[in-house]
C-alpha positions in Angstrom: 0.0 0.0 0.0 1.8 3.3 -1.2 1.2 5.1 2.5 4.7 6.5 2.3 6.2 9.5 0.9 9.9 7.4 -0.3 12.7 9.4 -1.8 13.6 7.3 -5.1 16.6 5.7 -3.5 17.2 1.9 -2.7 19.8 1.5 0.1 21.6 -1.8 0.6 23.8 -1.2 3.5 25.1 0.9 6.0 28.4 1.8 8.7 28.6 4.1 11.4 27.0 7.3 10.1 27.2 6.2 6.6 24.8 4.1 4.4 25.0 2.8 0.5 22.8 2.4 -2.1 22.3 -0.6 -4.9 24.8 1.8 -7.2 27.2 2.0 -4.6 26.6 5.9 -3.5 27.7 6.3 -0.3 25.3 9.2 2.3 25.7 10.7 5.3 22.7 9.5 7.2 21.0 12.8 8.9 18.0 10.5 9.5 19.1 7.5 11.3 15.9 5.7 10.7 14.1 8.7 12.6 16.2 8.8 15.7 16.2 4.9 15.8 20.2 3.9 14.8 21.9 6.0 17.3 24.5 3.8 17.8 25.1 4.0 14.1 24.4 1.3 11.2 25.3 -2.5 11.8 27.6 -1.9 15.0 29.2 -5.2 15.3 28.0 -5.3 18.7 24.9 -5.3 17.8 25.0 -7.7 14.9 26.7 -10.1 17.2 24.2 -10.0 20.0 21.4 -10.9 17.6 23.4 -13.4 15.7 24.6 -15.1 19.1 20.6 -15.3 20.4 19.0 -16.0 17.6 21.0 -19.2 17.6 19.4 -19.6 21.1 15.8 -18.7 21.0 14.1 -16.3 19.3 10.6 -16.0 21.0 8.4 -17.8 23.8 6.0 -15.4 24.7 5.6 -13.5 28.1 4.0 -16.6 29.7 7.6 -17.6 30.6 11.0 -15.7 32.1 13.6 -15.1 29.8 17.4 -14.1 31.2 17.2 -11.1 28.4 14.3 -9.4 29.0 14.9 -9.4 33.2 18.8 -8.0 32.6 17.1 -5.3 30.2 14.5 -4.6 32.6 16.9 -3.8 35.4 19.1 -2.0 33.1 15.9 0.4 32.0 15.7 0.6 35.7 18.7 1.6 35.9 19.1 4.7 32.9 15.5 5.9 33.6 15.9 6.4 37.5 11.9 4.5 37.5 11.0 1.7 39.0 8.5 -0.7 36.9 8.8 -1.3 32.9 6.4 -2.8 30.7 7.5 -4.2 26.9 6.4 -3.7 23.4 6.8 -3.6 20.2 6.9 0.3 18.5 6.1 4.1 20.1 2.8 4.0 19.3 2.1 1.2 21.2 4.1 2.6 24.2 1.8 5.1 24.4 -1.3 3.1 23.9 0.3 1.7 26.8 0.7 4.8 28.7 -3.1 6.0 28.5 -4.0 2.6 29.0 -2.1 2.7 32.2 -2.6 6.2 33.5 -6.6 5.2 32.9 -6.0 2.2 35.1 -4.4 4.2 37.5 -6.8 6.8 38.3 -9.5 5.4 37.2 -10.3 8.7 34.9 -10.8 8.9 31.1 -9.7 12.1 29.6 -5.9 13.3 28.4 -4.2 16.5 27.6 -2.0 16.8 24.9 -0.2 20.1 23.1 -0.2 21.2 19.8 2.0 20.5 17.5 2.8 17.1 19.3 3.1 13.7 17.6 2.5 10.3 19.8 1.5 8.0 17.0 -1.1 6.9 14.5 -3.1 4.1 16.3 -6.6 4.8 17.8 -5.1 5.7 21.4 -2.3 7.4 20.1 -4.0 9.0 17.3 -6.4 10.9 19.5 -3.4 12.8 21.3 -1.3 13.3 17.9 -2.3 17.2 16.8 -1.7 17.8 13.3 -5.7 17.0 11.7 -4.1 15.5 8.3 -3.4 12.2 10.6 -6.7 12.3 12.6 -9.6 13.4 10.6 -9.8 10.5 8.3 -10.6 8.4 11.0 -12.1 10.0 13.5 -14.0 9.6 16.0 -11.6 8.5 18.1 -10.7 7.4 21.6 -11.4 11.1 22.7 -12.6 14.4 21.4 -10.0 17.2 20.9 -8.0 18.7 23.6 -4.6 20.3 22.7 -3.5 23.5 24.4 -0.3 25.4 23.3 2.6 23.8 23.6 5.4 25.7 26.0 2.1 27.3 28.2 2.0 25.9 31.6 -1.0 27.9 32.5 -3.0 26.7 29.7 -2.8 23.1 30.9 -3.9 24.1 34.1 -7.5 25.8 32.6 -7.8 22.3 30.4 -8.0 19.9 33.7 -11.3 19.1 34.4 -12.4 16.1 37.2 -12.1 13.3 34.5 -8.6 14.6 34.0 -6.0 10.8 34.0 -3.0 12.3 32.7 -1.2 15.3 30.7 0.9 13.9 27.6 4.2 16.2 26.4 7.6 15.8 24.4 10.2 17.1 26.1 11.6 18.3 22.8 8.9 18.0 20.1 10.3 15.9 17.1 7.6 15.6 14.6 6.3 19.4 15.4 9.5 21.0 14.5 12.1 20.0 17.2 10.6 22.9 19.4 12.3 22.8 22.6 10.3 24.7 25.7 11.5 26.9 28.0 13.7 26.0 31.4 11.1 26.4 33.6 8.0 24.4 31.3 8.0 21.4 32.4 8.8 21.7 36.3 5.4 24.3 36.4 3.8 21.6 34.3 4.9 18.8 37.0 3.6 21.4 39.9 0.4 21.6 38.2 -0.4 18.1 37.9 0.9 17.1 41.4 -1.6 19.7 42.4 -4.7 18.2 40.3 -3.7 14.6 41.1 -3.2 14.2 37.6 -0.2 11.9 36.0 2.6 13.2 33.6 3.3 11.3 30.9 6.7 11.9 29.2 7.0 10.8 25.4 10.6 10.7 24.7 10.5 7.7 22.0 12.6 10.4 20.0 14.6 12.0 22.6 15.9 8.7 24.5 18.9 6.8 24.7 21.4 9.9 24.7 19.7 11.5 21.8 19.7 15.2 23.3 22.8 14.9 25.0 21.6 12.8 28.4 20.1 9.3 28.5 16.6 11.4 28.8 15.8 14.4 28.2 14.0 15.2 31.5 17.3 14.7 32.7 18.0 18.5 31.6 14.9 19.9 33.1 15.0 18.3 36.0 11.5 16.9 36.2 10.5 13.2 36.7 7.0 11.9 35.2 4.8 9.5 35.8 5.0 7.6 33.2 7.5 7.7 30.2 7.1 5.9 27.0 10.3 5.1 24.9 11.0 3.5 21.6 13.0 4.1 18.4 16.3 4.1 19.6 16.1 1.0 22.9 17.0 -1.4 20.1 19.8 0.1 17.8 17.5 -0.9 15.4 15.9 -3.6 16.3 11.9 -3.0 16.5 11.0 -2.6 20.2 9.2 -0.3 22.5 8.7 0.3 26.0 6.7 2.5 29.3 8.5 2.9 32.2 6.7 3.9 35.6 7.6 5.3 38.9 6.4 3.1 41.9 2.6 2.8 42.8 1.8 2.9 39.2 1.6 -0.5 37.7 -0.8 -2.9 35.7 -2.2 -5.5 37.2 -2.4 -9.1 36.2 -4.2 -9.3 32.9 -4.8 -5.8 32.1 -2.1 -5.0 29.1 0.1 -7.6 27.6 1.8 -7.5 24.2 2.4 -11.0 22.9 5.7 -10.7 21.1 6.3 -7.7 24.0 9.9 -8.0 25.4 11.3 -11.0 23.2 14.6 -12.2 23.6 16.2 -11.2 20.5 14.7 -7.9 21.2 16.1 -7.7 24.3 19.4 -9.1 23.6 19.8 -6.0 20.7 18.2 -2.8 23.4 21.3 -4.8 25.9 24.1 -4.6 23.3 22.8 -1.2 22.2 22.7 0.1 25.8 26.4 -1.4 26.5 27.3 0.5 23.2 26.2 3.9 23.9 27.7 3.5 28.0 31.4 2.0 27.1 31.8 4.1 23.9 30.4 7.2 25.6 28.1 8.5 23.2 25.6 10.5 25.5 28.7 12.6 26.0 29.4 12.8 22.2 25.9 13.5 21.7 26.7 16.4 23.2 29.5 17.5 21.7 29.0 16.5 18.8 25.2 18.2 18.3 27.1 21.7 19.8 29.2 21.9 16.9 26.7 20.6 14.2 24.3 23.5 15.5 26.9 26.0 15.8 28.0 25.0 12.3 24.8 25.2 10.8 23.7 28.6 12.1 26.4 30.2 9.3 24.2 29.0 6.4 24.2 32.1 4.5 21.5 31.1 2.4 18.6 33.9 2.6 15.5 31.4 3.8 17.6 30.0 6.8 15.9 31.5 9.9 17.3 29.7 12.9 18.9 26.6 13.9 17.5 24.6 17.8 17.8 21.8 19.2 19.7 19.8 22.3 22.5 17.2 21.2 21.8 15.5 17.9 18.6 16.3 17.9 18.5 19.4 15.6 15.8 21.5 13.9 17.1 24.2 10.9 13.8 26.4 10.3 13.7 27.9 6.9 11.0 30.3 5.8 9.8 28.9 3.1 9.0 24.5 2.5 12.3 22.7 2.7 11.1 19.8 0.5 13.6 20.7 -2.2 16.5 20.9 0.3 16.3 17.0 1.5 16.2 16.3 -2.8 19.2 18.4 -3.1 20.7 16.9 -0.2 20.1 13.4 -1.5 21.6 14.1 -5.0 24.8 15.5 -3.1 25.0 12.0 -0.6 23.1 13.6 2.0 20.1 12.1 3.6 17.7 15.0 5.4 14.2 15.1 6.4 11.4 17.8 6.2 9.4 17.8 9.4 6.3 20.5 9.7 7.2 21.8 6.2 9.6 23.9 6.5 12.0 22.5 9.3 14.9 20.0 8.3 15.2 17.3 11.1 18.5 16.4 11.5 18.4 13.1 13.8 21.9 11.5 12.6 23.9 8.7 14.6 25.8 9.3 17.3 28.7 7.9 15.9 28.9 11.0 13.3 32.2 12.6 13.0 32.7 16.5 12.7 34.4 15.6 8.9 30.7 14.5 8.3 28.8 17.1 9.9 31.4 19.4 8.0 29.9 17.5 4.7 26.8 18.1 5.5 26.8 21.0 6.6 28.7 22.0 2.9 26.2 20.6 1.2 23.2 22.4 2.4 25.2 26.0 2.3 25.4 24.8 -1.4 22.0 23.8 -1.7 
């Protein structure tokens, strides 16, 4: 079913920060599978790991313990600072899980989410995703619309009502533009739902796993939620998804489960992945390495470039007019870029990337 917008490219393979097509064109990968490879293309790590337990066992279902899936648990335990963890299979249906949990929980029905967010296209997920090109065709959904402005504390306050369960933010909004909110955001949005008895739910399937420069990016506003849903990147690649929870909010028996939820080859690929980013410091390179892309990138002289945001290697380049043209450019010049809200470039590239490729890149669209 043609439900994607592809760029006419076939890629065959990939290294580090670098992937090839069937021609043998080498590009630096800005994309990264959306913030999923972070650890870059193929690390041998990760290859090993899945070689090594897919020779062992592949899949039993969560009626049985697997050593995998405990060790990852305790380390997800361990890099989120939470106490509980739930597995599954994608972002979406982390958050599925989230509002299925927060409902649970309090035993209310109704969520807040911002505009401009993105949390997925299932039913759930769907109904706290903003932009009305993803939800009207399939409306109605799991709730009727309620988005207040993102980076306005005091708006989510006037939105609680009695049925209030939960209030659902990005951190750093990806799909919206990379906008990143004020210091002080999300510690009055914490205050305000401690004060309603309301949950926080943190989506930061983009911004996890050192993508902004710390393993999460709460970590850099100081605020702990609720709940926190993460994906993309937990797997190096691998297909996986997962909620984390502070203590006192838990399913119970029977009420979520996710049959392929936590298998051991997925697990065995988030464990390598996580031992990759720790032993080859990458949250630290994250860092540096998204400090000198963005300092870098705001010399563009071209006359649309507005501004450049963004923590780590998680990097918005707003132009004021539709970038569209700029990711064909970049793809002709063996550059791989992504237009997210029109006219922002998302630049989401491993963080393995060197400053020789960032200096590529960032040659390429001064060119362009």
């Amino acid at each position: 079913m043609q439900t994607y917008g592809r760029q006419p490219v076939v890629l065959e393979s990939g290294k580090g920060s670098l992937v090839y097509d069937i021609e043998g064109r080498e590009y630096v990968d800005c994309v990264a599978g959306i913030a999923v490879n972070n650890i870059g293309h193929c690390h041998p790590r990760l290859t090993e790991a899945i070689k090594k337990q897919a020779e062992k066992l592949i899949h039993v279902s969560n009626l049985y313990y697997t050593e995998p899936q405990a060790e990852l648990a305790e380390q997800l335990v361990n890099v989120t600072g939470m106490d509980r963890v739930f597995f599954c299979n994608s972002g979406t249906e982390a958050v599925e899980a989230a509002m299925k949990l927060a409902r649970a929980t309090t035993k209310k029905t109704d969520f807040i989410a911002v505009e401009h967010s993105f949390h997925g296209r299932t039913m759930g997920a769907l109904s706290l995703t903003y932009k009305d090109i993803y939800r009207a065709p399939f409306k109605p959904l799991v709730q009727e619309e309620k988005f207040v402005p993102f980076n306005d504390a005091q708006a989510i306050a006037d939105a609680i009502t009695p049925n209030t369960a939960a209030v659902i933010v990005e951190p750093i909004q990806g799909e919206g533009g990379i906008n990143v909110p004020s210091p002080d955001y999300l510690k009055e949005v914490r205050k305000i739902c401690d004060e309603n008895e309301v949950l926080l739910i943190f989506d930061e399937v983009q911004t996890g796993f050192g993508r902004t420069g710390t393993w999460f990016c709460k970590e850099q506003f100081g605020v702990e939620p609720d709940i926190m849903t993460m994906a993309k990147a937990i797997g190096g690649g691998f297909p996986m998804g997962a909620i984390a929870a502070r203590e006192g909010v838990s399913f119970n028996r029977g009420e979520h489960a996710a049959t392929f939820g936590g298998s051991p080859l997925a697990c065995a690929a988030a464990l390598a992945s996580i031992d990759v980013i720790r032993e080859e410091n990458l949250i630290q390179r994250s860092k540096e390495m998204g400090e000198y892309f963005r300092n870098e990138l705001s010399k563009l002289t071209t006359e649309s470039f507005v501004e450049v945001r963004g923590k780590g290697l998680m990097i918005g380049v707003q132009f004021d007019r539709k970038c569209a043209d700029l990711v064909d450019y970049g793809r002709k010049h063996g550059v791989l870029l992504n237009c997210t809200s029109e006219t922002v470039l998302r630049i989401a590239p491993p963080l393995v990337i060197t400053k020789e490729q960032i200096d590529r890149v960032v040659g390429v669209l001064e060119q362009a």
